[in-house]
MARSE-194457 format. One record per residue (C-alpha): x, y, z. Coordinates in steps of 0.25 Angstrom, whole numbers, plus 5000, padded with zeros to 4 digits. Example, Ala and Ser with C-alpha at 12.3 -4.5 7.8 and 13.67 -1.06 7.14 Angstrom:
2
504949825031 505549965029 
REM end
This chain:
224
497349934875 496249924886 496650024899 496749944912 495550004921 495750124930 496350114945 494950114952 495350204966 494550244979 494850354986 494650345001 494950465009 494050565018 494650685013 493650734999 494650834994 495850714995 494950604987 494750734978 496250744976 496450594974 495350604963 495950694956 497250644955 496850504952 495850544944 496750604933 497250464931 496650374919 496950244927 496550304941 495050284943 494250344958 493050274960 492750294973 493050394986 492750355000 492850445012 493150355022 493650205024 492450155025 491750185012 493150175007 492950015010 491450015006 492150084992 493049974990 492049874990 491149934982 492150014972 493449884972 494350014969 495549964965 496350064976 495750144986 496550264991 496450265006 496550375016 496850335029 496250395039 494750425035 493150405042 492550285047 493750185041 494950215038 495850175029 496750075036 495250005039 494650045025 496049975017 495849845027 494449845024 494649835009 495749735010 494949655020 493749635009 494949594999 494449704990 495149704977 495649864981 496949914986 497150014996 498150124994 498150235006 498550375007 499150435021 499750545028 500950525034 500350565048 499550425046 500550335044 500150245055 499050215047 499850165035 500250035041 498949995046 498350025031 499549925025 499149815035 497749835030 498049815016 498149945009 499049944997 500050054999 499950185004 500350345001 500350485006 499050575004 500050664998 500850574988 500950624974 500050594964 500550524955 501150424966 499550414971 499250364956 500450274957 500250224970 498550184965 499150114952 500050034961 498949984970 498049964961 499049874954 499149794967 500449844971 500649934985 501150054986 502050104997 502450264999 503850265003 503750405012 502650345019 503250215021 504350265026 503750365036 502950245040 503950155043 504850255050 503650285061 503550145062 505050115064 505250105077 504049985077 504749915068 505549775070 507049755070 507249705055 508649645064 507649565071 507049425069 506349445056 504749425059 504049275055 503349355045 504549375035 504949225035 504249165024 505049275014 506249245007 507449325008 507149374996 505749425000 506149455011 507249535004 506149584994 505149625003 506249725012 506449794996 504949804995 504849875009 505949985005 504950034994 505749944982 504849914970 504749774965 505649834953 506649884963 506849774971 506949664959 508349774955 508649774968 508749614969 509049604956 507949514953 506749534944 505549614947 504549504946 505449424955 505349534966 503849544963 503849394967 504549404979 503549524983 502249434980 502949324989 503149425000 501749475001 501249345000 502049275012 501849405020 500449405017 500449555012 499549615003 500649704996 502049754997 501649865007 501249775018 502549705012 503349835017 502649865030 502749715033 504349735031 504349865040 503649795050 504449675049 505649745052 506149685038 506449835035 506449945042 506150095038 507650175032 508150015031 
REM end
Protein backbone atom coordinates (compact mmCIF):
# COMPACT_ATOMS: atom_id res chain seq x y z
CA UNK A 1 0.00 0.00 0.00
CA UNK A 2 1.59 3.35 -1.16
CA UNK A 3 2.13 5.95 2.15
CA UNK A 4 0.43 9.15 1.73
CA UNK A 5 3.35 11.80 1.69
CA UNK A 6 4.49 13.39 4.84
CA UNK A 7 2.74 16.78 6.43
CA UNK A 8 5.44 19.33 4.78
CA UNK A 9 5.69 21.97 7.97
CA UNK A 10 7.57 25.46 8.43
CA UNK A 11 8.48 26.60 11.66
CA UNK A 12 8.33 30.46 12.09
CA UNK A 13 9.40 31.80 15.32
CA UNK A 14 12.35 34.02 16.48
CA UNK A 15 13.15 32.20 19.29
CA UNK A 16 16.21 29.08 17.90
CA UNK A 17 16.13 27.09 21.11
CA UNK A 18 11.94 26.99 20.57
CA UNK A 19 12.17 25.93 16.65
CA UNK A 20 14.74 23.57 18.16
CA UNK A 21 11.98 22.06 20.46
CA UNK A 22 9.40 21.94 17.64
CA UNK A 23 11.92 19.89 15.52
CA UNK A 24 12.31 17.69 17.83
CA UNK A 25 9.01 16.74 18.69
CA UNK A 26 7.61 16.81 15.18
CA UNK A 27 10.64 15.31 13.98
CA UNK A 28 9.90 11.87 15.75
CA UNK A 29 6.92 11.70 13.78
CA UNK A 30 7.06 9.49 10.33
CA UNK A 31 4.16 11.71 8.67
CA UNK A 32 5.58 15.01 10.04
CA UNK A 33 8.01 16.45 7.82
CA UNK A 34 10.21 20.38 8.70
CA UNK A 35 11.28 21.74 5.65
CA UNK A 36 11.94 25.04 6.67
CA UNK A 37 12.49 27.54 9.60
CA UNK A 38 12.18 31.34 9.35
CA UNK A 39 13.11 33.78 12.02
CA UNK A 40 10.76 36.33 11.29
CA UNK A 41 7.50 36.96 9.42
CA UNK A 42 9.01 38.26 6.65
CA UNK A 43 11.17 35.21 5.52
CA UNK A 44 8.36 33.36 7.05
CA UNK A 45 6.28 34.78 3.59
CA UNK A 46 9.32 34.65 1.25
CA UNK A 47 9.53 30.67 2.82
CA UNK A 48 5.94 30.03 2.00
CA UNK A 49 6.29 30.92 -1.61
CA UNK A 50 9.22 29.20 -2.10
CA UNK A 51 8.72 25.93 0.17
CA UNK A 52 4.35 25.85 -0.52
CA UNK A 53 4.53 24.14 3.14
CA UNK A 54 1.63 22.49 3.74
CA UNK A 55 1.21 24.24 7.45
CA UNK A 56 3.33 26.82 8.70
CA UNK A 57 3.61 27.01 12.67
CA UNK A 58 3.31 30.86 13.31
CA UNK A 59 4.64 32.72 16.26
CA UNK A 60 3.00 35.88 16.78
CA UNK A 61 4.88 38.52 17.68
CA UNK A 62 8.44 38.38 15.74
CA UNK A 63 10.96 41.07 13.63
CA UNK A 64 10.29 42.86 10.61
CA UNK A 65 6.46 41.25 10.10
CA UNK A 66 4.65 39.51 12.38
CA UNK A 67 2.56 36.91 12.33
CA UNK A 68 -0.84 38.64 12.05
CA UNK A 69 0.88 40.25 8.66
CA UNK A 70 3.05 37.35 7.74
CA UNK A 71 -0.51 34.83 7.87
CA UNK A 72 -2.49 37.74 5.89
CA UNK A 73 0.30 37.70 3.62
CA UNK A 74 0.16 34.17 2.77
CA UNK A 75 -3.51 33.95 2.41
CA UNK A 76 -3.55 37.24 0.30
CA UNK A 77 -1.17 35.28 -2.39
CA UNK A 78 -3.95 32.25 -2.23
CA UNK A 79 -1.09 30.09 -1.39
CA UNK A 80 -2.05 26.52 -1.16
CA UNK A 81 -0.45 26.66 2.91
CA UNK A 82 -2.47 26.99 6.02
CA UNK A 83 -1.51 28.76 8.85
CA UNK A 84 -1.73 27.49 12.31
CA UNK A 85 -0.51 29.93 15.30
CA UNK A 86 1.10 29.47 18.60
CA UNK A 87 0.41 32.13 21.56
CA UNK A 88 0.81 33.14 25.05
CA UNK A 89 -2.15 33.88 26.73
CA UNK A 90 -0.64 37.53 27.36
CA UNK A 91 -1.23 38.03 23.64
CA UNK A 92 -4.43 37.18 23.13
CA UNK A 93 -5.53 40.52 21.50
CA UNK A 94 -3.60 39.27 18.81
CA UNK A 95 -5.64 36.15 18.19
CA UNK A 96 -8.45 37.80 16.61
CA UNK A 97 -6.67 39.91 14.17
CA UNK A 98 -4.53 36.44 13.13
CA UNK A 99 -8.36 34.82 12.53
CA UNK A 100 -9.44 37.83 10.46
CA UNK A 101 -6.36 37.27 8.56
CA UNK A 102 -7.02 33.72 7.68
CA UNK A 103 -4.86 31.69 9.90
CA UNK A 104 -6.33 28.24 10.33
CA UNK A 105 -6.73 27.74 14.01
CA UNK A 106 -4.54 28.56 16.91
CA UNK A 107 -2.96 27.10 20.27
CA UNK A 108 -0.93 27.75 23.29
CA UNK A 109 3.29 27.65 23.05
CA UNK A 110 2.90 25.50 25.88
CA UNK A 111 0.14 22.72 24.71
CA UNK A 112 1.20 19.10 24.84
CA UNK A 113 2.67 17.52 22.26
CA UNK A 114 0.65 15.31 21.14
CA UNK A 115 -2.23 17.88 20.84
CA UNK A 116 0.73 20.03 18.53
CA UNK A 117 0.94 16.84 16.24
CA UNK A 118 -2.86 16.56 16.20
CA UNK A 119 -3.56 20.12 15.81
CA UNK A 120 -0.93 20.05 12.40
CA UNK A 121 -2.81 16.85 10.99
CA UNK A 122 -5.95 18.65 11.16
CA UNK A 123 -4.91 21.67 9.44
CA UNK A 124 -3.06 20.04 6.96
CA UNK A 125 -6.40 18.23 6.27
CA UNK A 126 -8.16 21.48 5.64
CA UNK A 127 -10.00 21.57 8.81
CA UNK A 128 -9.41 24.28 11.69
CA UNK A 129 -8.43 23.99 14.94
CA UNK A 130 -9.71 25.87 17.98
CA UNK A 131 -8.13 25.66 21.69
CA UNK A 132 -10.92 25.75 23.89
CA UNK A 133 -8.96 27.53 27.06
CA UNK A 134 -7.85 29.91 24.75
CA UNK A 135 -11.01 30.48 23.26
CA UNK A 136 -12.58 30.99 26.21
CA UNK A 137 -10.01 33.42 27.87
CA UNK A 138 -10.37 35.12 24.62
CA UNK A 139 -13.77 35.56 24.50
CA UNK A 140 -14.13 36.41 28.22
CA UNK A 141 -11.73 39.64 27.81
CA UNK A 142 -13.79 40.57 24.88
CA UNK A 143 -17.18 40.06 26.51
CA UNK A 144 -18.22 43.25 27.57
CA UNK A 145 -17.58 44.35 23.59
CA UNK A 146 -19.71 41.87 22.67
CA UNK A 147 -23.46 42.35 21.17
CA UNK A 148 -26.74 41.59 22.85
CA UNK A 149 -27.60 38.07 21.22
CA UNK A 150 -31.50 39.58 22.70
CA UNK A 151 -30.91 42.20 20.06
CA UNK A 152 -31.84 42.42 16.45
CA UNK A 153 -29.90 39.79 15.02
CA UNK A 154 -27.17 41.45 12.48
CA UNK A 155 -28.04 41.37 8.44
CA UNK A 156 -25.08 39.12 8.22
CA UNK A 157 -26.89 36.02 9.91
CA UNK A 158 -30.08 36.31 7.45
CA UNK A 159 -29.31 34.25 4.46
CA UNK A 160 -28.89 31.01 7.09
CA UNK A 161 -31.48 28.81 7.97
CA UNK A 162 -32.75 27.97 11.25
CA UNK A 163 -30.94 25.00 11.02
CA UNK A 164 -27.65 26.59 10.20
CA UNK A 165 -28.14 28.98 12.21
CA UNK A 166 -28.87 26.48 14.86
CA UNK A 167 -25.62 24.45 13.41
CA UNK A 168 -23.47 27.17 13.46
CA UNK A 169 -24.03 28.23 17.54
CA UNK A 170 -23.14 24.06 18.06
CA UNK A 171 -19.89 24.69 16.03
CA UNK A 172 -19.03 27.99 18.25
CA UNK A 173 -19.44 25.81 21.57
CA UNK A 174 -16.30 23.68 20.42
CA UNK A 175 -18.99 20.56 19.10
CA UNK A 176 -17.38 18.40 16.42
CA UNK A 177 -19.40 17.71 13.31
CA UNK A 178 -19.78 14.12 15.14
CA UNK A 179 -21.06 15.68 18.08
CA UNK A 180 -23.42 17.90 16.78
CA UNK A 181 -25.04 15.26 14.07
CA UNK A 182 -25.96 13.12 17.81
CA UNK A 183 -26.91 16.07 19.26
CA UNK A 184 -29.63 16.91 16.25
CA UNK A 185 -30.00 13.62 15.84
CA UNK A 186 -29.05 13.74 12.17
CA UNK A 187 -26.21 12.15 10.29
CA UNK A 188 -22.85 13.38 10.11
CA UNK A 189 -22.51 14.21 6.61
CA UNK A 190 -25.79 16.13 7.11
CA UNK A 191 -24.12 18.46 9.60
CA UNK A 192 -21.03 18.58 7.47
CA UNK A 193 -23.36 19.96 4.66
CA UNK A 194 -25.04 22.54 6.81
CA UNK A 195 -21.32 23.70 7.93
CA UNK A 196 -20.11 23.88 4.12
CA UNK A 197 -23.33 26.04 3.47
CA UNK A 198 -22.54 28.29 6.57
CA UNK A 199 -19.07 29.14 5.47
CA UNK A 200 -20.02 29.61 2.04
CA UNK A 201 -22.99 32.26 2.62
CA UNK A 202 -20.91 34.01 5.45
CA UNK A 203 -17.94 33.99 3.32
CA UNK A 204 -15.41 32.32 5.82
CA UNK A 205 -12.66 30.38 5.14
CA UNK A 206 -13.14 27.95 7.92
CA UNK A 207 -15.09 27.06 11.15
CA UNK A 208 -12.94 29.30 13.28
CA UNK A 209 -13.96 32.58 11.64
CA UNK A 210 -17.31 30.53 11.88
CA UNK A 211 -16.86 30.78 15.82
CA UNK A 212 -15.45 34.30 16.09
CA UNK A 213 -18.18 35.49 13.56
CA UNK A 214 -20.84 34.00 16.36
CA UNK A 215 -19.18 35.64 19.27
CA UNK A 216 -18.94 38.72 17.52
CA UNK A 217 -22.37 38.40 16.21
CA UNK A 218 -23.71 38.09 19.53
CA UNK A 219 -25.18 34.73 18.29
CA UNK A 220 -23.55 33.36 21.48
CA UNK A 221 -21.82 34.59 24.01
CA UNK A 222 -18.87 33.41 26.24
CA UNK A 223 -20.53 30.72 29.58
CA UNK A 224 -23.98 30.62 27.17
Amino acid sequence: MTQERPVRILLADDQPLLRTGFRMVLGAEDDLDIVGEAGDGAEAVDLARRLLPDVVLMDIRMPRLDGVAATRAIVDARLPVRVLILTTFDLDEYVVGALRAGASGFLAKDVPAEDLVTAIRTVAAGEAVVAPRILKRLLDRFADHLPDPSSTPPKALDSLTDREREVLVQVARGLSNAEIAGALSVSETTIKTHVGHVLTKLGLRDRVQAVVLAYETGLVRPGA
